[in-house]
OpenMM code with the backbone's topology and positions (N, CA, C; nanometers):
from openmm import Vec3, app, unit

residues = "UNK UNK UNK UNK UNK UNK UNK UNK UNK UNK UNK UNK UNK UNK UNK UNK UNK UNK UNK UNK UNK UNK UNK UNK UNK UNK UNK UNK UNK UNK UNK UNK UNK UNK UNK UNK UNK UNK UNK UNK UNK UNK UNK UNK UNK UNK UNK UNK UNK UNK UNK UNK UNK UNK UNK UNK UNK UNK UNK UNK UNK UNK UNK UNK UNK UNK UNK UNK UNK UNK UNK UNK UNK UNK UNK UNK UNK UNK UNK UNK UNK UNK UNK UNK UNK UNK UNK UNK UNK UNK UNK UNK UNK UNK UNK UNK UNK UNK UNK UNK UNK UNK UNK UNK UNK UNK UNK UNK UNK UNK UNK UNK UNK UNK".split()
positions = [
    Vec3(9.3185, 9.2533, 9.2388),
    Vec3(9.4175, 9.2732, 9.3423),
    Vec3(9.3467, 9.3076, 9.4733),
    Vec3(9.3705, 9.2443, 9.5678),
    Vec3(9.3518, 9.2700, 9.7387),
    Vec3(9.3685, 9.3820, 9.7860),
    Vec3(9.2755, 9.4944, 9.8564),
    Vec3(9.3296, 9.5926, 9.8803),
    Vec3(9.3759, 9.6330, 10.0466),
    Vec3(9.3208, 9.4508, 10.1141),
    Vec3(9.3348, 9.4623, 10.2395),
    Vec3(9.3384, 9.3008, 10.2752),
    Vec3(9.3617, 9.2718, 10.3720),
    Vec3(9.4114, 9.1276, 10.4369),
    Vec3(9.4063, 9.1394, 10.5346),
    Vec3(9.3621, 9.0236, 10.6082),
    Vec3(9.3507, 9.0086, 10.7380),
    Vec3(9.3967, 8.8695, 10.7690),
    Vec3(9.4561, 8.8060, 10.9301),
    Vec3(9.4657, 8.6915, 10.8770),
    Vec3(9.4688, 8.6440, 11.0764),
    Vec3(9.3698, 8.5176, 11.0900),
    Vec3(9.3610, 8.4568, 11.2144),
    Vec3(9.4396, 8.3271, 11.2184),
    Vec3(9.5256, 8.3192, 11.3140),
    Vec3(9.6018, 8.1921, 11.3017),
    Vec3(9.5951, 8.1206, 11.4412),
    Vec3(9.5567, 7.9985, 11.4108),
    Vec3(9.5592, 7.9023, 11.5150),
    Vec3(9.4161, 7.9389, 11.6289),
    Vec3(9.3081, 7.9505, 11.5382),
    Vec3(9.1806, 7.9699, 11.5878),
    Vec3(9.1580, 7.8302, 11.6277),
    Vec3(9.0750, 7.7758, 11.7721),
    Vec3(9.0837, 7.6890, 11.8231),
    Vec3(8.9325, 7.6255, 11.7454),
    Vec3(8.9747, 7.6046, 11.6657),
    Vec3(8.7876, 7.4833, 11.6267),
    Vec3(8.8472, 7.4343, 11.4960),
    Vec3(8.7566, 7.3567, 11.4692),
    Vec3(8.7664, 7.2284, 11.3342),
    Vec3(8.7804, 7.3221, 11.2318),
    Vec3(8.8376, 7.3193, 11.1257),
    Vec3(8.8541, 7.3592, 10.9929),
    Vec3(8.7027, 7.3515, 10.9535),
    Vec3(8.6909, 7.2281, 10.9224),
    Vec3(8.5698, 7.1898, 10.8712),
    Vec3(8.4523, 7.2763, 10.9293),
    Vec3(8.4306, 7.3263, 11.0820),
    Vec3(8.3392, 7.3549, 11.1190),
    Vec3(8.3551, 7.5086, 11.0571),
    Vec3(8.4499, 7.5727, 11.0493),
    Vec3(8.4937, 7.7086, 11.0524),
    Vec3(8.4557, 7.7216, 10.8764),
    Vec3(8.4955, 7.6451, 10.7774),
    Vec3(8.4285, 7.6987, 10.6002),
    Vec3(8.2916, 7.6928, 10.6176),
    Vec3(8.2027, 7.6060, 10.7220),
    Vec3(8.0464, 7.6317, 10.6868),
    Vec3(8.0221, 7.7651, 10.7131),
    Vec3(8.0916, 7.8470, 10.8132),
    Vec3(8.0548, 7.9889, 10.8004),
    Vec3(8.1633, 8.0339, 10.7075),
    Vec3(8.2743, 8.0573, 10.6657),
    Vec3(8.3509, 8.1328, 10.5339),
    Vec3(8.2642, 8.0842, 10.4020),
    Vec3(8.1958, 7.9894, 10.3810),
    Vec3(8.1100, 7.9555, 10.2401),
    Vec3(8.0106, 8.0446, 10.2832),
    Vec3(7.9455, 8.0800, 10.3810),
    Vec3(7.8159, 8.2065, 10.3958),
    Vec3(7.8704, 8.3487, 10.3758),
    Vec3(8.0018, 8.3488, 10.3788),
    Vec3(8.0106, 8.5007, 10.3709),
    Vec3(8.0961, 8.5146, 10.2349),
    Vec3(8.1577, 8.4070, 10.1523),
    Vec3(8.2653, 8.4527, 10.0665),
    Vec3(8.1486, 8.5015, 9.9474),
    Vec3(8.2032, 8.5938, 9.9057),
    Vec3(8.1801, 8.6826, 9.7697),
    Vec3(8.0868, 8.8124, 9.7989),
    Vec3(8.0553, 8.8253, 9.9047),
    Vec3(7.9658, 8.9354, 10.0064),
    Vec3(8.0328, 9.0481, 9.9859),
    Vec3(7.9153, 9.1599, 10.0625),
    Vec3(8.0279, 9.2717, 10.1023),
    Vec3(7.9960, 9.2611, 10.2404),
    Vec3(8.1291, 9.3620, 10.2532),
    Vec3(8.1490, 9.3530, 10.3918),
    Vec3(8.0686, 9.3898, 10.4560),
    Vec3(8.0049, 9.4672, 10.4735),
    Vec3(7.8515, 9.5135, 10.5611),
    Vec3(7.7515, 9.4269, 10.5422),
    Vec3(7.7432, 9.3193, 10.4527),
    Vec3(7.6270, 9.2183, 10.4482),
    Vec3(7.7267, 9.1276, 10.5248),
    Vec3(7.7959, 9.1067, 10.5166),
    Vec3(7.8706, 8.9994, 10.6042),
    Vec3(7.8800, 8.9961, 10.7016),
    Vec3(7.8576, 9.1342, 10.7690),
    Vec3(7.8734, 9.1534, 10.9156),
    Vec3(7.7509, 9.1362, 10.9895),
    Vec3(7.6303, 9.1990, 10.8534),
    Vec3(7.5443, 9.1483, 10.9228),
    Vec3(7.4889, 9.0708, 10.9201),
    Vec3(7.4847, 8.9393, 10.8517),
    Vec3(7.4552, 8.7922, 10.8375),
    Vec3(7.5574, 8.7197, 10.9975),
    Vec3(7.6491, 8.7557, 10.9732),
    Vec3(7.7893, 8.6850, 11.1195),
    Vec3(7.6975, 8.7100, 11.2311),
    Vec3(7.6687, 8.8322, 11.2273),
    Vec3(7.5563, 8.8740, 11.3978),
    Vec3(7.4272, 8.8294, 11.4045),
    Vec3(7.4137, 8.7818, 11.2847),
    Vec3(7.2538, 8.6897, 11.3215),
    Vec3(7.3009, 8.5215, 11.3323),
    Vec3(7.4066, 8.4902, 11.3030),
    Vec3(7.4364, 8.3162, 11.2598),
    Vec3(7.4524, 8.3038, 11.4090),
    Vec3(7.4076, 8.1731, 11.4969),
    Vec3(7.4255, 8.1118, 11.6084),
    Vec3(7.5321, 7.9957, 11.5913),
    Vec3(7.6445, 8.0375, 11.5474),
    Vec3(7.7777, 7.9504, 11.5293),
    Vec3(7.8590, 8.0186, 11.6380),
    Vec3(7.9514, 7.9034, 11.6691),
    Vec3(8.0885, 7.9863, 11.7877),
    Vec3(8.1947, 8.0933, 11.7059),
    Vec3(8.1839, 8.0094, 11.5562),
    Vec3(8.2768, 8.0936, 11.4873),
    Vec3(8.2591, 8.2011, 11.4270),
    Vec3(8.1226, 8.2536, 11.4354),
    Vec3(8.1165, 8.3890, 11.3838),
    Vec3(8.1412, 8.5257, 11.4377),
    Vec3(8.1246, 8.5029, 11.5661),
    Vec3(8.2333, 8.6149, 11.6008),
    Vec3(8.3634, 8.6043, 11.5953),
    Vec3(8.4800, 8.5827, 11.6146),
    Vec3(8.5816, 8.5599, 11.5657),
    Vec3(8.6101, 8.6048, 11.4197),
    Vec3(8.4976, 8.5294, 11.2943),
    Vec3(8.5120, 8.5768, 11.1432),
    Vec3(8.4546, 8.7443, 11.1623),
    Vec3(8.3642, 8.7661, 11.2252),
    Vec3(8.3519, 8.9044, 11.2144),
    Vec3(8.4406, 8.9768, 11.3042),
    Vec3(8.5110, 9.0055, 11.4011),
    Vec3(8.6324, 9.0807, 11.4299),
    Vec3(8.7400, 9.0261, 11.2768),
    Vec3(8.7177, 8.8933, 11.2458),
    Vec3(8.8896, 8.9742, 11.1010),
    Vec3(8.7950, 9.0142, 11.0121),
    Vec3(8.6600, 9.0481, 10.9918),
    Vec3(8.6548, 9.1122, 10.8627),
    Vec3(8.7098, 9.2775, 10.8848),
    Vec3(8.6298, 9.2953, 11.0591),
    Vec3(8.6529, 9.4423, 11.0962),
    Vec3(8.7774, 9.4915, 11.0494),
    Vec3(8.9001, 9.4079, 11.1204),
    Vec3(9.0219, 9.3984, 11.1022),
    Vec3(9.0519, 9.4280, 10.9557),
    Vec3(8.9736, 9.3612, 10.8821),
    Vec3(9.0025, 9.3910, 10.7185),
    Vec3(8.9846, 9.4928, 10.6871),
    Vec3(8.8426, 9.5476, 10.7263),
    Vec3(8.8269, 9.6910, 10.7289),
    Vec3(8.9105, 9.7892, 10.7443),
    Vec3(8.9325, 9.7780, 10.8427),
    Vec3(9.0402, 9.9221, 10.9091),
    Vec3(9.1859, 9.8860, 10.8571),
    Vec3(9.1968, 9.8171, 10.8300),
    Vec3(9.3603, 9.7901, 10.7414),
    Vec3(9.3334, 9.8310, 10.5965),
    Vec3(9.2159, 9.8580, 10.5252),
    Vec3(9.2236, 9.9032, 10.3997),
    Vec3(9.1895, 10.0265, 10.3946),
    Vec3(9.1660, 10.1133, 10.5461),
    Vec3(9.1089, 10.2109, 10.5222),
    Vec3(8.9935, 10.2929, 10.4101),
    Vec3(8.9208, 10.1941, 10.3814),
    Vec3(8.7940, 10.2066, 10.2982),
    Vec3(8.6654, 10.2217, 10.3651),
    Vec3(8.5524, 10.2515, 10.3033),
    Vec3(8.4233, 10.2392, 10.4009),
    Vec3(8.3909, 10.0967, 10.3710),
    Vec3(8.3469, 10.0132, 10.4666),
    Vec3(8.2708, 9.8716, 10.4223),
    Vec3(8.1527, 9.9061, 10.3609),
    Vec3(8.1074, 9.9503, 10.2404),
    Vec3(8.0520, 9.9440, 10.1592),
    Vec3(8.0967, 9.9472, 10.0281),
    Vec3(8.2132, 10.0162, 10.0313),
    Vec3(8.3282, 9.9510, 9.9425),
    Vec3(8.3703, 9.8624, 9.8975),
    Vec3(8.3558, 9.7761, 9.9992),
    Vec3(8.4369, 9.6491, 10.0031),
    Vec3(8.4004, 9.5231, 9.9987),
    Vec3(8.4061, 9.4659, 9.9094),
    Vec3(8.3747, 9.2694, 9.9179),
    Vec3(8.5015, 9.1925, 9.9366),
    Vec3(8.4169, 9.0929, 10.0231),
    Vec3(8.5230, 8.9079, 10.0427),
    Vec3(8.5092, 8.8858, 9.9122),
    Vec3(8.7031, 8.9451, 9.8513),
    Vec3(8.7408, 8.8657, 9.7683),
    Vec3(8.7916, 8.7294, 9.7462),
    Vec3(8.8376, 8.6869, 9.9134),
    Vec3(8.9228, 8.5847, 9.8909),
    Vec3(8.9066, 8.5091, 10.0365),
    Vec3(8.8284, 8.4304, 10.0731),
    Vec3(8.8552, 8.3550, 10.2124),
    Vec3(8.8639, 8.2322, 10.2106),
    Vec3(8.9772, 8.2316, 10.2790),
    Vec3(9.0417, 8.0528, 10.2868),
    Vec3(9.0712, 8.0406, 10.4233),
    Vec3(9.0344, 7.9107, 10.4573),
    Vec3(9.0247, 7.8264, 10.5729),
    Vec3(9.1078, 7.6951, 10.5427),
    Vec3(9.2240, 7.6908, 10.5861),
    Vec3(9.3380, 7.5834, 10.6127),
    Vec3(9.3361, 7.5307, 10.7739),
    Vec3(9.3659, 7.4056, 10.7957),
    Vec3(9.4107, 7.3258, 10.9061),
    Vec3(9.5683, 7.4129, 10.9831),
    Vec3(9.5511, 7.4033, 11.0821),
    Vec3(9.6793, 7.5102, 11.1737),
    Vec3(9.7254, 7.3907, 11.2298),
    Vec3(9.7686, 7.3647, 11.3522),
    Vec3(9.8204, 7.2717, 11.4034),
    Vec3(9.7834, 7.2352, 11.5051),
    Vec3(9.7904, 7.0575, 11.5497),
    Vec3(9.6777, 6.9851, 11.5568),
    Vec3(9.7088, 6.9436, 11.7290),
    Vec3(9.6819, 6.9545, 11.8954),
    Vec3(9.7070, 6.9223, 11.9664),
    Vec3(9.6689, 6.8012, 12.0045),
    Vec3(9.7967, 6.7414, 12.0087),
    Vec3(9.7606, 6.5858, 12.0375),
    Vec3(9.6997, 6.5019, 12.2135),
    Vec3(9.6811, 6.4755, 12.2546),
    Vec3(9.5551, 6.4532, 12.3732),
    Vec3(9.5276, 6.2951, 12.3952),
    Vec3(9.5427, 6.2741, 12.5264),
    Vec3(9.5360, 6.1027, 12.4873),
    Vec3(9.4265, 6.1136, 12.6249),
    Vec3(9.3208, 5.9957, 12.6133),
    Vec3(9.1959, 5.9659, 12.6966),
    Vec3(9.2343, 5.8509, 12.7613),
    Vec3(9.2354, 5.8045, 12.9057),
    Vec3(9.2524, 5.6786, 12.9432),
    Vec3(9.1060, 5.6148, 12.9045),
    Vec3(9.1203, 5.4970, 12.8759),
    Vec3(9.0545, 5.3659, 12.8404),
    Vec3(9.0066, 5.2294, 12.9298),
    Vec3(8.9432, 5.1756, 12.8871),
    Vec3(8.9802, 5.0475, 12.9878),
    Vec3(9.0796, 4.9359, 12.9557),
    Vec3(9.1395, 4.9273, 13.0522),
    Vec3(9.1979, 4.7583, 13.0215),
    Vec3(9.3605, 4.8451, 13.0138),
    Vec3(9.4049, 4.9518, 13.0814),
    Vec3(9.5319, 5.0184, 13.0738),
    Vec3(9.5721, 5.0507, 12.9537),
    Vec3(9.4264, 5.1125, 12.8337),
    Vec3(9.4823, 5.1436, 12.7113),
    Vec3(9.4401, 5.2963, 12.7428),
    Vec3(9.4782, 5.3635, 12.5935),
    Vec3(9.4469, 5.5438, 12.5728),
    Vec3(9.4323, 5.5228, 12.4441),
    Vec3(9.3367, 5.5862, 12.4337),
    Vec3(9.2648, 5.6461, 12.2983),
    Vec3(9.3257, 5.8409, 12.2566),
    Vec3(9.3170, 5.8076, 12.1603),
    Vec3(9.4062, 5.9415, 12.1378),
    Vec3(9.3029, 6.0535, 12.0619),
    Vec3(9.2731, 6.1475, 12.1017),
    Vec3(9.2137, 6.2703, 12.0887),
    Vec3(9.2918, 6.3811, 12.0159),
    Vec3(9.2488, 6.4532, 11.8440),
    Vec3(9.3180, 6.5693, 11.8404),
    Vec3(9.2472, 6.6379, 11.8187),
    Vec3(9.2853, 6.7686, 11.9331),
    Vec3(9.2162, 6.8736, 11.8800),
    Vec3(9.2999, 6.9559, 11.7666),
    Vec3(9.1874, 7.0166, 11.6902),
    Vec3(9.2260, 7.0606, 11.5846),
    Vec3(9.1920, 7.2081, 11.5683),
    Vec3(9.2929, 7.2845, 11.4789),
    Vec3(9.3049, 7.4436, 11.5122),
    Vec3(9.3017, 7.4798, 11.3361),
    Vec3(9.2763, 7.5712, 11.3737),
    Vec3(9.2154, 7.6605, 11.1808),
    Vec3(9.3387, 7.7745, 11.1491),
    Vec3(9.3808, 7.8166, 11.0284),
    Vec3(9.4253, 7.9243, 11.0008),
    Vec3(9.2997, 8.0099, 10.8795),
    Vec3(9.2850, 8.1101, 10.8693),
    Vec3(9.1974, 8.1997, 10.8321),
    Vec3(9.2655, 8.2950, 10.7489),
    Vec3(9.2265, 8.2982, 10.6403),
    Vec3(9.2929, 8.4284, 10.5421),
    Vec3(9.1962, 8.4984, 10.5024),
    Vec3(9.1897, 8.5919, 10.5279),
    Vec3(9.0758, 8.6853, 10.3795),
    Vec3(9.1204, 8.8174, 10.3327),
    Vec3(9.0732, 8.8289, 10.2134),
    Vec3(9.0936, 8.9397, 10.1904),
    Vec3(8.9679, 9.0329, 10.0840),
    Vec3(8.9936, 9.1513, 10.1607),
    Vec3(8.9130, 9.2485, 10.0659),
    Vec3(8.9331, 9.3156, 9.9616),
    Vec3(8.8717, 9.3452, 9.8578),
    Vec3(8.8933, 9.4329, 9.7537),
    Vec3(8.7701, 9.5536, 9.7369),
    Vec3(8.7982, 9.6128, 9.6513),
    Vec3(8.7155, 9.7361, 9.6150),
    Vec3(8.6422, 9.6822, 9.4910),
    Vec3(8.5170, 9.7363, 9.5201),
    Vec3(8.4274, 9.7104, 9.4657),
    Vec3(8.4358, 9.7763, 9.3181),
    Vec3(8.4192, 9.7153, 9.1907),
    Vec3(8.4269, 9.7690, 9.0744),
    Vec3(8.2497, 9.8426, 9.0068),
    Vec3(8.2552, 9.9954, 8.9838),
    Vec3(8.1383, 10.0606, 8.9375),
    Vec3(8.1022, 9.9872, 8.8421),
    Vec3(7.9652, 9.9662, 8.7468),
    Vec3(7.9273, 9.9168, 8.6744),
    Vec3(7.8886, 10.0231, 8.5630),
    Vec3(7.9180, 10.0066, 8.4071),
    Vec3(7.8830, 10.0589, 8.3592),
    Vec3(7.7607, 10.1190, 8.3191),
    Vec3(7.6878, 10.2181, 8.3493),
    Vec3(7.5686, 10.2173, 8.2906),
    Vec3(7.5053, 10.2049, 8.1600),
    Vec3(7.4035, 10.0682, 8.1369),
    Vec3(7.3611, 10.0198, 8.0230),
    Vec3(7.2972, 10.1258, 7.9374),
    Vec3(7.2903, 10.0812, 7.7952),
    Vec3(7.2452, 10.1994, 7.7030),
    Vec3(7.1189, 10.1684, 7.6936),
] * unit.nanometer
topology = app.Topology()
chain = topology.addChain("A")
for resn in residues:
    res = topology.addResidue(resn, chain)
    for name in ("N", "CA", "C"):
        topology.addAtom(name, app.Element.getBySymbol(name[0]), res)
């Protein structure tokens, strides 16, 4: 069970571009995640690191507590854009927008082996 959620909607970049960074951080904890996001030279990692923060402080836990249990990256909605052409045609341009879910859970102790 999730003990916190966060959620970005209608982030302006490619889906596609936005899971190459959610595949670097899913199954992490949150303090390795944050600090992997501040070393990655992507546009989208700041953005993913303000909602993990966000995740943070909505579960009121310490981020060491806490791992990406759950991050999903869906298509948001798509602005349509037309380019003039030659010959009195248009080529049509969409930009495309992301929705962002994640969520955190609490980290489970491990038993100590005999």
């Amino acid at each position: 069970m999730a003990d916190a959620t966060a959620k970005l909607k209608n982030y302006r970049q490619a889906p596609r571009k936005v899971r190459l960074i959610a595949d670097l951080v899913r199954g992490k904890s949150a303090d390795n995640a944050l600090r992997a996001l501040s070393l990655l030279p992507k546009r989208g990692s700041e953005p993913m690191a303000k909602l993990i923060r966000s995740a943070i402080s909505n579960s009121k836990e310490s981020a060491e507590n806490l791992y990406i249990s759950k991050i999903e990256v869906n298509g948001g909605i798509v602005f349509k854009r037309f380019m003039p052409r030659a010959r009195g045609k248009a080529a049509p341009i969409r930009k495309k927008t992301s929705h962002i879910t994640l969520s955190l859970s609490k980290k489970v102790a491990k038993a100590a082996a005999k």
